[in-house]
DRENPA-3360 file (N, C-alpha, C; in nm, 2 decimals, always signed):
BEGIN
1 = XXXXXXXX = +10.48/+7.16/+12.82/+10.52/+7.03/+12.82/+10.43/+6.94/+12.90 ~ +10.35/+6.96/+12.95/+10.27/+6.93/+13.04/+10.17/+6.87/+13.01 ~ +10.08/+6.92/+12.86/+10.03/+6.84/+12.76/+10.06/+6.71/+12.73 ~ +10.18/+6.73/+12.67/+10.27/+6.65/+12.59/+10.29/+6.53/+12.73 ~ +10.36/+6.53/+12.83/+10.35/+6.45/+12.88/+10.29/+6.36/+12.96 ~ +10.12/+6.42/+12.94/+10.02/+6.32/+12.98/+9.96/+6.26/+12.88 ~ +10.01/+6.34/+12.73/+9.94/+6.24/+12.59/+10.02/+6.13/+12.60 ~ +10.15/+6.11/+12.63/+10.26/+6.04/+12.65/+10.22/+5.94/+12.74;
9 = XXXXXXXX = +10.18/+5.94/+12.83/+10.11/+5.87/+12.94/+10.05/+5.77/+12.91 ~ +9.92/+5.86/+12.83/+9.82/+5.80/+12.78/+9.78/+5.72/+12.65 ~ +9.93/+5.71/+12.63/+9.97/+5.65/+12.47/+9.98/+5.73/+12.36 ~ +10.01/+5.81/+12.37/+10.04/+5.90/+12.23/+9.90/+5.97/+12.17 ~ +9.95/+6.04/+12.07/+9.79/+6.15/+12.03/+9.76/+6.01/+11.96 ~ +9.62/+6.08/+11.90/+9.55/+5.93/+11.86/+9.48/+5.81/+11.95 ~ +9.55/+5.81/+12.08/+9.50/+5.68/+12.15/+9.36/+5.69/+12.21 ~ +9.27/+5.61/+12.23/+9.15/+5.64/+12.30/+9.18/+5.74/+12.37;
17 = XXXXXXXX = +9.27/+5.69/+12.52/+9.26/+5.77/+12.64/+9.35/+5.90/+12.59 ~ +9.43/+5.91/+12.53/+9.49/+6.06/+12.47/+9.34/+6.17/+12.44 ~ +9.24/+6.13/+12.41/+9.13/+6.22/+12.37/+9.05/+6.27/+12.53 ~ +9.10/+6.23/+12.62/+9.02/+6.27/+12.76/+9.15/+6.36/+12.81 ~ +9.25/+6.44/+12.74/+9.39/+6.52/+12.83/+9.31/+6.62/+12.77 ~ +9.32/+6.70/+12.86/+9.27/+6.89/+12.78/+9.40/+6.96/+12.71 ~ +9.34/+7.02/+12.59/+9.48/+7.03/+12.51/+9.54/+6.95/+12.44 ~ +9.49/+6.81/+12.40/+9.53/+6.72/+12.34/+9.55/+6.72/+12.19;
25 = XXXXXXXX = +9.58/+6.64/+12.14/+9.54/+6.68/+11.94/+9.45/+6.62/+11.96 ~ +9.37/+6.59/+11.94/+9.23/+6.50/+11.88/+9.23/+6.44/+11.73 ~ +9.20/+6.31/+11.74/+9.17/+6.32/+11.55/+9.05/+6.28/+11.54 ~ +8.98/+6.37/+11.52/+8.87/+6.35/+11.46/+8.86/+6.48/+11.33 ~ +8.73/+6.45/+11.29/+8.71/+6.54/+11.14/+8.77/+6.70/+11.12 ~ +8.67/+6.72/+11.27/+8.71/+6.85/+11.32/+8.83/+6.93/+11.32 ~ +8.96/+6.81/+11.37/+9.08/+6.85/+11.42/+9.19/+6.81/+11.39 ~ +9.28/+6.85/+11.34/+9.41/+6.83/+11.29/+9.53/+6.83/+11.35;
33 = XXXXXXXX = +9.62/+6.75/+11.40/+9.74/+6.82/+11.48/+9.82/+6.88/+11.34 ~ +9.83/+6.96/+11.47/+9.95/+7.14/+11.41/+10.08/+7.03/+11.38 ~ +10.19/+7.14/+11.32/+10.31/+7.13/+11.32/+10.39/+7.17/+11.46 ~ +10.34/+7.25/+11.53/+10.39/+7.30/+11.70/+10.37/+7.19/+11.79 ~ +10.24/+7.10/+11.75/+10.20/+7.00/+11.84/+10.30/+6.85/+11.81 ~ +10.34/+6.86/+11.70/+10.42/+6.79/+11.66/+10.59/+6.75/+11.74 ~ +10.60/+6.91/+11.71/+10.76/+6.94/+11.76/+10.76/+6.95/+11.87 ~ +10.63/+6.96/+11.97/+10.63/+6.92/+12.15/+10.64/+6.81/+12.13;
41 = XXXXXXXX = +10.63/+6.68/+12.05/+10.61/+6.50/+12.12/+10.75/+6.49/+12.03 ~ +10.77/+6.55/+11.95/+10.95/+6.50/+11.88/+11.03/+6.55/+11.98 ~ +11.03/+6.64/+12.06/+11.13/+6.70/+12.16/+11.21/+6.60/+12.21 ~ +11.14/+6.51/+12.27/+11.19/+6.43/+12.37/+11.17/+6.30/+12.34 ~ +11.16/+6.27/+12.18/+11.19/+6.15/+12.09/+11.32/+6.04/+12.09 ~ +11.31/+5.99/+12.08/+11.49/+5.88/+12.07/+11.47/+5.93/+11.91 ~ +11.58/+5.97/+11.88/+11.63/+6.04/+11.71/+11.69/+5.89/+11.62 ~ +11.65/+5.78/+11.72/+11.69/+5.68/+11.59/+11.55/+5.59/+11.61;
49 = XXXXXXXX = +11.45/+5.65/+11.67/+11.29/+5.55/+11.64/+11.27/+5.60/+11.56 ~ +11.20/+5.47/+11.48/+11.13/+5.46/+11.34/+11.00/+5.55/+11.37 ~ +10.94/+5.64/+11.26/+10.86/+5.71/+11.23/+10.77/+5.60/+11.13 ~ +10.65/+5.57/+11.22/+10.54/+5.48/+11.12/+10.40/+5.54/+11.14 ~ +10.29/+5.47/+11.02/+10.21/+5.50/+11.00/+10.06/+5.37/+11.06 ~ +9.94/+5.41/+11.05/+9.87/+5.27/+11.05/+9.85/+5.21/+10.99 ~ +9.83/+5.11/+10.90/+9.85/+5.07/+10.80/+9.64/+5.07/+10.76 ~ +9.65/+5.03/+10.63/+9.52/+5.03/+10.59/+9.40/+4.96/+10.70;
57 = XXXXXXXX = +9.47/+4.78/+10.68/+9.41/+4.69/+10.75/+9.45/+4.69/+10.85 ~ +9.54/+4.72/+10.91/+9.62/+4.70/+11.06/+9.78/+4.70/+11.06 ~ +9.82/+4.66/+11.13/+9.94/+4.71/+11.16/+10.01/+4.85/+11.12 ~ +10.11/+4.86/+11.11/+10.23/+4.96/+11.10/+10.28/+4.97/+10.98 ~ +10.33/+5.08/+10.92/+10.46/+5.11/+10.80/+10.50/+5.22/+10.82 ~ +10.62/+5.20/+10.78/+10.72/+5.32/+10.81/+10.70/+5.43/+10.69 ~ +10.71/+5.58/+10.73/+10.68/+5.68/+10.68/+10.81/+5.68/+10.59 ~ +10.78/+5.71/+10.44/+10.89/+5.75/+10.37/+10.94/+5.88/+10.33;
65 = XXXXXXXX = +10.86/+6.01/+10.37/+10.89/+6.16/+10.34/+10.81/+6.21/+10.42 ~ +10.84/+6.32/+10.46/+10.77/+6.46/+10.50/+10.77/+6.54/+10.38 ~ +10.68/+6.59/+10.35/+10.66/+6.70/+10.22/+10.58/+6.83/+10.27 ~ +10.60/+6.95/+10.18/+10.51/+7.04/+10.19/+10.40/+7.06/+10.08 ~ +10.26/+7.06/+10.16/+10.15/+7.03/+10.06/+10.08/+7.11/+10.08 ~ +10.03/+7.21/+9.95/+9.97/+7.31/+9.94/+9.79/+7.24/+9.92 ~ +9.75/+7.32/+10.01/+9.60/+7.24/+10.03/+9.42/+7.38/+10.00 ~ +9.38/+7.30/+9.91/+9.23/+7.40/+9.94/+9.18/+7.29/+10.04;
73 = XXXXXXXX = +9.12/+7.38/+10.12/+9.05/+7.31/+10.27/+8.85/+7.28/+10.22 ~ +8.87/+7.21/+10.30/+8.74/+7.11/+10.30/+8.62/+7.11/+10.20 ~ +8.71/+7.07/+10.06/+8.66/+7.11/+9.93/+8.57/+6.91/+9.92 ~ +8.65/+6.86/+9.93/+8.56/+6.70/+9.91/+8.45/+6.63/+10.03 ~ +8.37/+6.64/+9.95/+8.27/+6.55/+10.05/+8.22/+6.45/+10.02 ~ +8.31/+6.36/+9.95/+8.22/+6.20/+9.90/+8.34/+6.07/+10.00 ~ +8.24/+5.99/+9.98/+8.31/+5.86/+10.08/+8.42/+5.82/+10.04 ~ +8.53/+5.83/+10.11/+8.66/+5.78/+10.11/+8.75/+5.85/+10.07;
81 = XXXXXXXX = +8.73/+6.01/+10.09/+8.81/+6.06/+10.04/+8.86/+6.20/+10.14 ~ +8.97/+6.21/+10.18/+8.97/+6.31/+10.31/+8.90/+6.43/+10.21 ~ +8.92/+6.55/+10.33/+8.83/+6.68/+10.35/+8.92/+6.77/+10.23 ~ +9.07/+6.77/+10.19/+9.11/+6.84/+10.15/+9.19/+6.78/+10.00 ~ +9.23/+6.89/+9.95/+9.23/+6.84/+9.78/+9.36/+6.95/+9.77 ~ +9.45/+6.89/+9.65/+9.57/+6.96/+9.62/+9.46/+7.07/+9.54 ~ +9.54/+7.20/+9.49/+9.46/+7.27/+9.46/+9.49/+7.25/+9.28 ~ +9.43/+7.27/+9.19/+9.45/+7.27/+9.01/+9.57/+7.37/+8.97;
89 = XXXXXXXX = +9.62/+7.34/+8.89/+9.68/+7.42/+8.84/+9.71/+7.59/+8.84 ~ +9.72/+7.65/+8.89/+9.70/+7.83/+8.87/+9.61/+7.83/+9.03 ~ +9.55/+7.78/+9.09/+9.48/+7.78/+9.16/+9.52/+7.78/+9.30 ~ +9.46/+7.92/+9.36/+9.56/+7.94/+9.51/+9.53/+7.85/+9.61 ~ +9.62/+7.80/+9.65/+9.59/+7.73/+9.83/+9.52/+7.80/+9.87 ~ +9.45/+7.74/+9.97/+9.42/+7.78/+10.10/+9.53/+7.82/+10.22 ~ +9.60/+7.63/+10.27/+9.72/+7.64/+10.32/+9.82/+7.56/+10.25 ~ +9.93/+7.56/+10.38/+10.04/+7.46/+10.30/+10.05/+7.36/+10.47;
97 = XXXXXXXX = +10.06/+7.27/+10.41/+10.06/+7.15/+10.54/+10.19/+7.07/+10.52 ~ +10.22/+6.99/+10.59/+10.28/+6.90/+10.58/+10.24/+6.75/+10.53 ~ +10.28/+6.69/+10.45/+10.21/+6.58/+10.41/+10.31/+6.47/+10.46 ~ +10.26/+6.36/+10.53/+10.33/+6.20/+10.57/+10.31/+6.17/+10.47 ~ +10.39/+6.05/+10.41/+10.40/+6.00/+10.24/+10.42/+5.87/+10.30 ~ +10.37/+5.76/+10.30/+10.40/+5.62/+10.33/+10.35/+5.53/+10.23 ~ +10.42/+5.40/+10.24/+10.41/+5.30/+10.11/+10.29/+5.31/+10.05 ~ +10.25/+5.26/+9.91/+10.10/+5.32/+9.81/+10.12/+5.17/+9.78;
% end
């Protein structure tokens, strides 16, 4: 918890200063937060705060689903498109992730 309570500190994972805690999630290309890393910062969540996202341009929206998304891993490499891709039809994942689903 000890992690968790200096990313807390420091403004949540994501924030500039959250990337200088050792053990932090990081987001960069590299790094993904886990689902473990998750359920250390929901532990000690208020169960009636809104769950939001960044928005394109700026501000906030609220998250409309958690899903499970079967993923081949770092299959795209052209601009504007994340690292990973649902996989085709018949075609094995890699993994299964969790997917945030917010307004389109």
């Amino acid at each position: 918890m000890q992690v968790v309570d200096e990313i807390r500190s420091r403004g949540g994972v994501g924030h500039p200063e959250a990337r200088d805690v050792p053990g932090a999630a990081r987001r960069n290309a590299n790094r993904v937060l886990t689902v473990g890393e998750l359920i250390a910062l929901l532990r000690d969540a208020d169960p009636l705060a809104p769950v939001v996202i960044a928005g394109r341009e700026g501000g906030f929206d609220g998250v409309r689903a958690v899903a499970r998304q079967p993923l081949r891993l770092n299959v795209n490499t052209l601009e504007g498109f994340g690292p990973h891709e649902a996989p085709a039809p018949g075609e094995q994942p890699d993994a299964f992730a969790l997917a945030v689903v917010g307004p389109r």
